[in-house]
N, C-alpha and C positions, 0 to 999 in steps of 0.2 A: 346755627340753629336759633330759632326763633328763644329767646328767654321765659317766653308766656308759655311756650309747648313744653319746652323742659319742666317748667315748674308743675305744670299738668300730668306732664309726664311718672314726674315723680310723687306725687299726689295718689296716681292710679296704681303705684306701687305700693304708695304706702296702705291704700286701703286694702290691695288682694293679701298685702303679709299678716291682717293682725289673727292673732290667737283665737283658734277654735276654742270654744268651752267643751269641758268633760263630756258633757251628756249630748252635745253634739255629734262628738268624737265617738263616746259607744255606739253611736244610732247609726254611725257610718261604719264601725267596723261590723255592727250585727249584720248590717243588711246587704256590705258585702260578702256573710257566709250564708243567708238566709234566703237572699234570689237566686244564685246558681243550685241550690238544695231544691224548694220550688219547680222552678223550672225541667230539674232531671225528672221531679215527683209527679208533674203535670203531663209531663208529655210522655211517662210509660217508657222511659230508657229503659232496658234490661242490665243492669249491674254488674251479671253473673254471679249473685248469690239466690239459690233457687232456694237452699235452707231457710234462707233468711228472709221474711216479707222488709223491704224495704221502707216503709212509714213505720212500722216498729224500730224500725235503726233510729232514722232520726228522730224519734222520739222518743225513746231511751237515751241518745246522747244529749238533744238537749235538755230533758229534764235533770242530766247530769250534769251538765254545764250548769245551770239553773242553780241544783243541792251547793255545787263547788262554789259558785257565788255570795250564797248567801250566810254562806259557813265563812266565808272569807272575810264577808262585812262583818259578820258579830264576831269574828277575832280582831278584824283592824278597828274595830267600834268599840268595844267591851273592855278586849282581854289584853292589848295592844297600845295603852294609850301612855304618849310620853310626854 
């Protein structure tokens, strides 16, 4: 093997491994729970909950996600500190 391709080689690795930052990180795990949610909401999937209007669900869970969050912060922020 060519030594110039190797060193390339290993170059291209080094750049796809380095560390996601945090807020990168929440953005990708929001939006993989927040397109497939969308998607069911868009296109009038039936659930099988007839009790239940469905845009009320998720929008009760995430405003509960949301409260859990932000109670979380001002404990890890506040109440938490070492």
């Amino acid at each position: 093997m060519d030594p110039h391709t190797s060193v390339e080689i290993k170059e291209a690795v080094k750049k796809v491994q380095k560390p996601v930052c945090r807020v990168c990180r929440m953005i990708r795990i929001y939006l993989l729970f927040v397109v497939p949610i969308l998607v069911l909401l868009w296109s009038g999937i039936d659930v099988g909950l007839n009790d239940i209007d469905s845009q009320d669900l998720v929008v009760n869970i995430v405003l509960g996600v949301l409260a859990f969050q932000i109670i979380r912060r001002i404990y890890i922020d506040y109440f938490k500190r070492d």
